[in-house]
C-alpha positions, 0 to 999 in steps of 0.5 A: 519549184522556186519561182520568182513571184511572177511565175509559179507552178500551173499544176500547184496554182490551180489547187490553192486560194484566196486566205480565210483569218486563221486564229492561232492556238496558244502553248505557254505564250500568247496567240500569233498577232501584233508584236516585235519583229525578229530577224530571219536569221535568228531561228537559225540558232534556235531550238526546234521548239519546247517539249510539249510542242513536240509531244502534242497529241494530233487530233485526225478528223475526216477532211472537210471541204478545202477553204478558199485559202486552199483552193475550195471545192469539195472534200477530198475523195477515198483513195482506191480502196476507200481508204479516207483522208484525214486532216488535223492541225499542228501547232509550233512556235510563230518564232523560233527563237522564242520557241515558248512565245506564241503559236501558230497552227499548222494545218496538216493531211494525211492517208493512212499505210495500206500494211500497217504491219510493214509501215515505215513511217509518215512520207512528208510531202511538199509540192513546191511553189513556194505558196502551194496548200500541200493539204490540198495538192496531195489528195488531188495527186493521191493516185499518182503517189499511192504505191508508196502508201504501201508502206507509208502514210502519205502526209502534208500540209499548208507551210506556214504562210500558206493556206490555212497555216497562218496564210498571209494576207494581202489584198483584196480580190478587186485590187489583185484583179487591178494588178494583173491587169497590168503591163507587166513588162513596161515600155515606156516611163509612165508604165515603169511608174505605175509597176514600181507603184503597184509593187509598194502597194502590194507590199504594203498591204501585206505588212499591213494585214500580215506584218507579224507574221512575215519575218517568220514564213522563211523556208528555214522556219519550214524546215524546222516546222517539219521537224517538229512535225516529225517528232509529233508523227512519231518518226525517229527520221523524216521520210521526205518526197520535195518536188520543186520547190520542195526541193530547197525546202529539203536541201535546207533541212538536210543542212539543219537535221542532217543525223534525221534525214530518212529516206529521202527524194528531190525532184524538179530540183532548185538549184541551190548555188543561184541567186534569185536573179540567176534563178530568173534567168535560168527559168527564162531559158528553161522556158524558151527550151520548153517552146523550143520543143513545143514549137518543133512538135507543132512543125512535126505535125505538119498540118495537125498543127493549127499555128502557122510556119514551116520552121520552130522559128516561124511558129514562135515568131506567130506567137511573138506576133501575138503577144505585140498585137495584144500590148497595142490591142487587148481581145475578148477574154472571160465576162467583161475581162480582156486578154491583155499581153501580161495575161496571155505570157502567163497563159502561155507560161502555163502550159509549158509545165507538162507536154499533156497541156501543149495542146492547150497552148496551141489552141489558146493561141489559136483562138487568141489570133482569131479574137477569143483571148478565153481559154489564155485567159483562164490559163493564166487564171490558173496560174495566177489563183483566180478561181472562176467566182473571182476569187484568189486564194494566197498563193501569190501573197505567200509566195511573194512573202516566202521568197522576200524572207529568204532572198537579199537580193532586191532591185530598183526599177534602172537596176532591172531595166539594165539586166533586161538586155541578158534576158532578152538575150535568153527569151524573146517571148518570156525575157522581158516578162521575168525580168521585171519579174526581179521587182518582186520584193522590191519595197518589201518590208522585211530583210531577206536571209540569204544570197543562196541556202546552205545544203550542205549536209555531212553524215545525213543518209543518201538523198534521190536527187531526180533532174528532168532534161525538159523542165522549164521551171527547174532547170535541169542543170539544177540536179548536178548543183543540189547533188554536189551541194548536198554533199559527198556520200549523200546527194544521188543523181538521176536523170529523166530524159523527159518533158515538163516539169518533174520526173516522177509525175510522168508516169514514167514507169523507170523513175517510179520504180527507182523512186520505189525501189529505194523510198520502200525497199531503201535500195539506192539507185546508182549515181547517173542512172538515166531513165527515157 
């Protein structure tokens, strides 16, 4: 999903963290470091790089524990099987536009194809955000895509900006705890002050610890990353499953290698017609449909539903209730830390991703009227890449920094609050929180590429484009707009008639045996196929 830097994916957030200094390798050039600027824009007439970047030999070694900057934990455990991940780094240009200047290190993973004899080539994987470490993400959702191995190697990796490639850094663990704290959708002048300063001093911080890096973290530079990658794997066609995010990330690619899109999937679709704020609209709305529906299950259930009211409408107006009383009166959270209303939306946002977590989202709230803010709270660290330690990995940072390379569009304070009656307007529980959310490349130091990417891709091969009917993050109408966006002949539409965000996640057996049908046995499914 693309989202705007006050929302990002529950399931993604959770697999990535706080950035370790990564030291780039050299090829012709000097490391990445200080040094002039480029425009964004400036890749988009460059060459994907010099030949001895896409002839590198990779080295695959056994996968050692993620970093904090991916999430930390423990080393990714044997498929079913027992077949191992492994993981190795790719080096391409910082700038593309001096493609024999300096480099940086991209981190990479992947799980080798069950029949060698039948291989097709190296499935690339992105798992959206913008700011998710794929290299952590796909082991922790392995089984879920292993029947593609059949045929493939599963492969991904850390976008530049992102984890252990070159990540961004900003600030510290102390400082991001501050920001989160918070009043996120402020009332009164004073509270607008301090957001619009919290705000300058993030970005501050980034062009101080990552200023070199950020003109170049786009996601055109991503897209010319993967393709570099696929001359190094190997691969005559870049075989592609991009979820959320991933989903511009491959409508951008499309436009730019179009004769090298292989088989192709985009699900939980971006859609690629709309401006950032239009996007934070659209999420707003997404999300009030997701409790809408969360509300009207808790009213099916009757009296196995702990929150109060006999109506949808009563039971958000309890939720609304909540979020009043914590503004005027934070409650007990983790440790020393309170539930603040900021930090409950989040928590709250967090569910909303996948039904399986609607149960959490009744028993946070729950727990949050009786005093014990705990469970919102570690929600909303989740989301926000808090690890219970204290420490954040960089997800936010490279978010932040991916969609400030790529969108123009930055807003003043009085320019925000005049918007913020049409997002009321489209939630009353998460309106105002993603409508603040429009400052978030206020002050930021580097110029944005585009309005809206151009996905346009004439002669590539046909592209799966899979919306879901529930999503809250991307909404569904976004399926249509990449599908037409894409281009006659090659976008294909399909839905899902389903709840949370993304198709082929929910074990929905008739999404995954299309998805099936066409990645491993290149069958198209037709247009307008619907799946419940």
């Amino acid at each position: 999903m693309r989202t705007s830097p006050a929302l990002r994916a529950a399931a993604l957030a959770a697999t990535v963290t706080v950035l370790l200094p990564i030291t780039a390798c050299s090829s012709g050039g000097t490391e990445e470091g200080a040094g002039p600027r480029s425009s964004p824009l400036a890749a988009n007439a460059a060459a994907t790089g010099p030949d001895d970047l896409a002839s590198q030999q990779l080295t695959w070694k056994p996968c050692s524990a993620p970093v904090p900057a991916q999430g930390g934990g423990k080393a990714p455990t044997p498929l079913p099987g027992g077949t191992p991940w492994e993981c190795s780094f790719m080096r391409a240009p910082l700038d593309y536009a001096n493609p024999d200047g300096k480099t940086i290190q991209l981190a990479l993973i992947r799980a080798k194809a069950a029949n060698r004899d039948k291989r097709i080539g190296s499935l690339i994987f992105n798992f959206g955000g913008p700011g998710a470490s794929g290299v952590a993400t796909l082991p922790a959702f392995g089984k879920d895509y292993d029947k593609l191995r059949a045929r493939y190697d599963l492969v991904s990796f850390d976008p530049r900006g992102v984890g252990r490639s070159a990540g961004v850094q900003c600030e510290s663990d102390k400082q991001l705890d501050a920001r989160y704290e918070l009043d996120g959708t402020p009332d009164t002048p004073a509270e607008v002050k301090t957001l619009v300063e919290s705000t300058r001093t993030f970005a501050d911080a980034c062009e101080r610890n990552s200023g070199s890096r950020l003109p170049h973290v786009g996601t055109t530079e991503a897209a010319r990353d993967m393709d570099l990658m696929r001359q190094v794997l190997g691969d005559k066609k870049l075989y592609y499953f991009g979820i959320s995010y991933g989903t511009e990330l491959g409508g951008v690619y499309a436009h730019l290698f179009p004769k090298n899109v292989g088989r192709s999937v985009l699900d939980a679709v971006v859609d690629p017609t709309q401006d950032s704020e239009q996007s934070s609209l659209g999420q707003a709305k997404g999300f009030q449909l997701a409790l809408d529906n969360f509300a009207q299950d808790c009213v099916n259930r009757g009296d196995n539903c702990k929150l109060a009211g006999s109506t949808p409408e009563e039971v958000e107006q309890g939720i609304a209730d909540l979020l009043d009383s914590l503004e005027k009166q934070p409650v007990e959270g983790i440790g020393s830390r309170r539930l603040t209303q900021t930090l409950a939306t989040t928590g709250i946002a967090t569910t909303l991703y996948s039904k399986e977590t609607w149960p959490l989202l009744e028993q946070g709230v729950d727990e949050a009227e009786g005093g014990n803010g705990a469970l919102l709270l570690a929600l909303a660290d989740s989301l926000n890449g808090r690890s219970e330690d204290g420490s954040y990995d960089n997800s936010m940072a490279a978010n932040t920094a991916i969609n400030c390379a790529d969108s123009k569009q930055r807003f003043t304070a009085d320019q925000t609050q005049a918007k913020l009656p049409e997002f009321r307007s489209a939630s009353k529980i998460f309106g105002d929180y993603l409508g603040w959310g429009l400052m978030g490349c206020t002050d930021w130091p580097v110029a944005g590429a585009w309005e809206t990417p151009d996905v346009s891709a004439p002669g590539a091969a046909p592209i799966l484009v899979i919306g879901n009917t529930g999503d809250p993050a991307t909404p569904y109408e976004g399926a249509r707009a990449m599908t037409d966006a894409l281009g006659k002949g090659v976008g294909v539409q399909m839905t899902y008639e389903g709840q949370g965000h993304g198709a082929y996640n929910s074990g929905n057996l008739c999404v995954q045996r299309a998805v099936g049908g066409y990645l491993l046995d290149g069958k198209v499914p037709a247009a307008g196929t619907v799946c419940r």
